[in-house]
VOGU-3710 file (C-alpha; in Angstrom, 3 decimals, decimal comma):
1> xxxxxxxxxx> -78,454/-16,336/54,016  -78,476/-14,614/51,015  -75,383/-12,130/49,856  -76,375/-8,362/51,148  -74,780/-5,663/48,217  -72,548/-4,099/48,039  -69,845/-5,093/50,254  -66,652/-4,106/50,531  -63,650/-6,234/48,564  -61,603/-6,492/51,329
11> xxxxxxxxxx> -64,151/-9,402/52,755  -62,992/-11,720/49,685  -59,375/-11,247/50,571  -58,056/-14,538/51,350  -55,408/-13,699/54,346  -56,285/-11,229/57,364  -54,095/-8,496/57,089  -51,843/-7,814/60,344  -50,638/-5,314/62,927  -47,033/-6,107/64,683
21> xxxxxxxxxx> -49,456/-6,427/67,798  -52,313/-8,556/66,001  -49,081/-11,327/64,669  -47,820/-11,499/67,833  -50,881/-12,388/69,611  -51,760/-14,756/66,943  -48,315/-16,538/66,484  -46,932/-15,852/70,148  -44,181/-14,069/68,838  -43,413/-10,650/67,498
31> xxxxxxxxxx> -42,904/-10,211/63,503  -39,264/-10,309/62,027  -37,141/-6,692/61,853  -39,174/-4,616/59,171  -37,209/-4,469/56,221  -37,365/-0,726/55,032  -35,712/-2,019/51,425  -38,720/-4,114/50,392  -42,638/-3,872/49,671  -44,451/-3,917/53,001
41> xxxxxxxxxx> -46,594/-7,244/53,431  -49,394/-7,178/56,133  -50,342/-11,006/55,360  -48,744/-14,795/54,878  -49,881/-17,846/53,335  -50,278/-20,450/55,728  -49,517/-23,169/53,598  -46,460/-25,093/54,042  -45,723/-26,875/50,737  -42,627/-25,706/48,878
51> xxxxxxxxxx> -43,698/-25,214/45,562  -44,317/-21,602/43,969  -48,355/-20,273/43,316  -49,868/-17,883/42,021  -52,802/-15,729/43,601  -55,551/-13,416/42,052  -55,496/-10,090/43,563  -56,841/-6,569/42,726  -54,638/-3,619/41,839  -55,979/-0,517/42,271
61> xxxxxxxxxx> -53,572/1,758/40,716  -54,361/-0,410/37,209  -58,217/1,365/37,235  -58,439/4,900/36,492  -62,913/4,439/36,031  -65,451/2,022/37,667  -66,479/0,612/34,473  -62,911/-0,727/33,464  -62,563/-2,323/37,080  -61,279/-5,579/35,250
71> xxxxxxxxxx> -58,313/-4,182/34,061  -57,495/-4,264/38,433  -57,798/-7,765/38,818  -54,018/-9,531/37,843  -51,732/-12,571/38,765  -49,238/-12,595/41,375  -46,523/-15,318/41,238  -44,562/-16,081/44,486  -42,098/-18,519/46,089  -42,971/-20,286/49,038
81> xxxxxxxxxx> -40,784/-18,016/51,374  -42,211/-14,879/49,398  -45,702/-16,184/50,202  -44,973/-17,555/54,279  -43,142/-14,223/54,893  -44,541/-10,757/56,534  -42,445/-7,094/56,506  -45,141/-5,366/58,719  -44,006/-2,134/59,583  -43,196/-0,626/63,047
91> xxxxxxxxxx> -40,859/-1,175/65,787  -39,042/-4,463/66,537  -38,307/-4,853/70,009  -34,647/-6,568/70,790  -34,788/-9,224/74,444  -33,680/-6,971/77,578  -29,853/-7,729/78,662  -30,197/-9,392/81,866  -27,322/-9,015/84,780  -28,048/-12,510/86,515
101> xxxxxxxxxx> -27,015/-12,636/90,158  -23,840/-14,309/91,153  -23,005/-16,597/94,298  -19,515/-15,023/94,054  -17,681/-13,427/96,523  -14,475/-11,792/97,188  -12,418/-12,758/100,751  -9,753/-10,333/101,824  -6,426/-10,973/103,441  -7,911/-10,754/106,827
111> xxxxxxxxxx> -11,190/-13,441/105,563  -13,719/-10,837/105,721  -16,042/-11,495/102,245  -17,525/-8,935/99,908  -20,479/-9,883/97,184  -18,816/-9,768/93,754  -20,484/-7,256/91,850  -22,732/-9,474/89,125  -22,567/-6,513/86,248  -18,501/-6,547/85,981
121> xxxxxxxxxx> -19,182/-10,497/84,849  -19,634/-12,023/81,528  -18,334/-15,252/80,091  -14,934/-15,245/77,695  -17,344/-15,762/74,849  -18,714/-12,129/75,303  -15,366/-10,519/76,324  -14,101/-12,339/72,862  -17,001/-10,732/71,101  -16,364/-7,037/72,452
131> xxxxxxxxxx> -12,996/-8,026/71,648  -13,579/-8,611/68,133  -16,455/-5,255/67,753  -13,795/-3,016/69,165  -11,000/-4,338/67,310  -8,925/-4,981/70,263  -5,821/-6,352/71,186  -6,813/-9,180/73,650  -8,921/-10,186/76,479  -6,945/-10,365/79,992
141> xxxxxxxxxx> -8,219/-11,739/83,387  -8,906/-9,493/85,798  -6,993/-10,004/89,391  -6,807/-8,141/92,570  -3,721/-7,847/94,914  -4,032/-10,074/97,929  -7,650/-10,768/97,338  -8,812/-14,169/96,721  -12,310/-14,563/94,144  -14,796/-17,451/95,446
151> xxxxxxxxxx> -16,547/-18,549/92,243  -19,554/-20,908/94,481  -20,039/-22,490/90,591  -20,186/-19,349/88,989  -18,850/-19,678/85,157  -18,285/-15,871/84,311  -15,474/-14,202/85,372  -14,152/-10,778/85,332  -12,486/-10,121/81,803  -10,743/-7,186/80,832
161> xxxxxxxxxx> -10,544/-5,659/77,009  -7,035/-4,962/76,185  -6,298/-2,168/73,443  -3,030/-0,602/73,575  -2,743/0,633/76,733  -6,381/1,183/77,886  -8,078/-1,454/79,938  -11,916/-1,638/79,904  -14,026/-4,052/81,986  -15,894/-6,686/79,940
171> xxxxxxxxxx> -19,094/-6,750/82,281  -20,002/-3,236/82,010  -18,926/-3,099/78,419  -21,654/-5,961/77,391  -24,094/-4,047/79,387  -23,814/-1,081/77,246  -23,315/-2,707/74,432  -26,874/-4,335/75,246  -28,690/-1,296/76,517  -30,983/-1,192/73,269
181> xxxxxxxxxx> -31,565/-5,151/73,461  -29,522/-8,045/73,098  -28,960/-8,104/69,075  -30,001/-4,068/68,307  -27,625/-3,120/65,613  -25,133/-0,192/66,233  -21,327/1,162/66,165  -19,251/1,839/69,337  -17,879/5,323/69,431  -15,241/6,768/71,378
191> xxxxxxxxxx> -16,299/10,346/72,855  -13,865/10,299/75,569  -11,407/7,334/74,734  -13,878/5,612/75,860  -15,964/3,100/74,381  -19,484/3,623/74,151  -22,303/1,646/71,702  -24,450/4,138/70,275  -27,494/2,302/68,926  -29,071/2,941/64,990
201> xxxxxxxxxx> -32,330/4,497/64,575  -34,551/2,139/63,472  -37,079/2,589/60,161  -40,180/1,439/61,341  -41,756/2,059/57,674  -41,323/3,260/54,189  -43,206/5,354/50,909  -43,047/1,702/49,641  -46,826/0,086/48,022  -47,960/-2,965/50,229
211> xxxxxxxxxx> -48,126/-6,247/48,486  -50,990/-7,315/46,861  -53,454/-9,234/49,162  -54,733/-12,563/47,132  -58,689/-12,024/46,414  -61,133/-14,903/45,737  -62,602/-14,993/42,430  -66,302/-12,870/42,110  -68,756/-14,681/41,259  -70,540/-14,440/37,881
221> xxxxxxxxxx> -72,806/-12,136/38,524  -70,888/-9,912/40,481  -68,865/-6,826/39,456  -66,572/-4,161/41,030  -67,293/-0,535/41,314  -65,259/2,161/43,017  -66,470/5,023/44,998  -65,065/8,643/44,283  -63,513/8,448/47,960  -61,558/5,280/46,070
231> xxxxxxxxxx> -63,892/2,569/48,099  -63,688/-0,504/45,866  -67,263/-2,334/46,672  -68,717/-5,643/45,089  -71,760/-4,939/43,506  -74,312/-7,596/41,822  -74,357/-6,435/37,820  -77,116/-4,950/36,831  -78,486/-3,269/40,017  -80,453/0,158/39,497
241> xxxxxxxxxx> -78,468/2,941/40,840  -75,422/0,595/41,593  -72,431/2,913/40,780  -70,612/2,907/43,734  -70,975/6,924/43,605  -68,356/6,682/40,442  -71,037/7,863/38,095  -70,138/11,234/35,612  -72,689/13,030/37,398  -71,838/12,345/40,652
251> xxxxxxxxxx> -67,962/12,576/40,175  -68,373/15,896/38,951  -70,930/17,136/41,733  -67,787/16,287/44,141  -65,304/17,600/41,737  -68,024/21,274/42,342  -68,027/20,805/46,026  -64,431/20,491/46,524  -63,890/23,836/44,563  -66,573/25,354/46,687
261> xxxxxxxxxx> -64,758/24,389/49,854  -61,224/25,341/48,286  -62,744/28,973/47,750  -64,135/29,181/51,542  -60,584/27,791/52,824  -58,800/30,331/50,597  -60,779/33,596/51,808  -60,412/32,476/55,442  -56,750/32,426/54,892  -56,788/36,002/53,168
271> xx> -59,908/37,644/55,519  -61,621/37,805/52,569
//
């Protein structure tokens, strides 16, 4: 079938570009954190090898008329982890803190038996880990006068945070620490004396450009030509009437049209 002109650019770019939503249907996992410091990049190279390579792409901001639409196309040079990586913007989302249930119980002094409570639990590697965020004094087992714990198998236990004189259970602790996902950066604060993680907001995107999607060469016959509404199309050279609406004439019909309109919008602002 033969090539219908124009089309747009965008259908020789060699990588799809991606939503959070459209990688993690394709790869069956979400994106990493979006990394507000650096370029966004909607696309990866699939290839594996680790050497570097260098792509043709077309950079818009380098054309200032249709005609000089060359001046666009450049190199890009990349490392293999520059070219296999994505910083797609938007929202990470950190894996819910689950409170698994517990086969422990408690057995008072006259052998009644009450469930343990699941969410005062953690293991000594968490309490050790609160210990260390909160710059502590030590982690303490919790006890209970005259009560007896059952553990049934179960590996948590109840841990206490020691600092100074303040005791604070482990369990619930890790639970708020978690409450924005397991892993969601934050500080701990202490409004009352008492410890509580307040999580950071996180910068889902930036004023940053994207990088460069890799083009495949035009063919020889082909050009570029960019509409005034900055459309860049592929056009075969040489067809009648073929300016991609980037002609003098027509630029400066728009340039008359958008005055026109700026003149209406400015007496319906004054009543005049």
């Amino acid at each position: 079938m033969a090539q219908q002109y124009p089309y747009p650019l965008r259908q020789r770019e060699r990588f799809k570009r991606l939503t959070r939503t459209e990688w993690e249907v394709e790869h069956g996992e979400q994106p990493p954190l979006f990394d507000p410091t650096q370029k966004k990049k909607l696309w990866a190279d699939p290839t594996k090898d680790g050497g570097s390579r260098t792509y043709l792409a077309f950079d818009r901001r380098k054309v200032e008329k249709s005609e000089d639409w060359q001046k666009g196309m450049v190199q890009v040079r990349m490392n293999a982890a520059e070219a296999t990586a994505v910083n797609i913007p938007g929202a990470y989302v950190y894996p819910t803190y689950e409170v698994l249930p517990t086969p422990a119980v408690v057995r008072a002094p006259d052998g009644s038996v009450q469930p343990l409570n699941a969410g005062h639990l953690c293991s000594k590697e968490e309490a050790e880990l609160l210990r260390v965020e909160l710059s502590a004094d030590a982690i303490v087992r919790q006890g209970i006068n005259k009560f007896e714990f059952v553990w049934h198998g179960e590996a948590r236990r109840l841990w206490l945070i020691r600092k100074g004189d303040r005791l604070w259970n482990a369990g619930l602790l890790s639970r708020n620490r978690h409450r924005g996902g397991v892993g969601a950066p934050g500080l701990w604060a202490f409004p009352s004396g008492r410890p509580v993680f307040v999580n950071a907001k996180q910068v889902t995107n930036n004023d940053l450009d994207e990088v460069l999607v890799p083009i495949t060469p035009l063919a020889g016959d082909e050009e570029l030509r960019i509409s005034p509404f900055g459309d860049v199309m592929v056009w075969q050279k040489g067809t009648p009437g073929g300016d991609g609406g980037g002609s003098a004439v027509t630029l400066e019909y728009l340039k008359r049209i958008d005055s026109k309109l700026d003149q209406v919008l400015l007496g319906q602002m004054t009543g005049g």
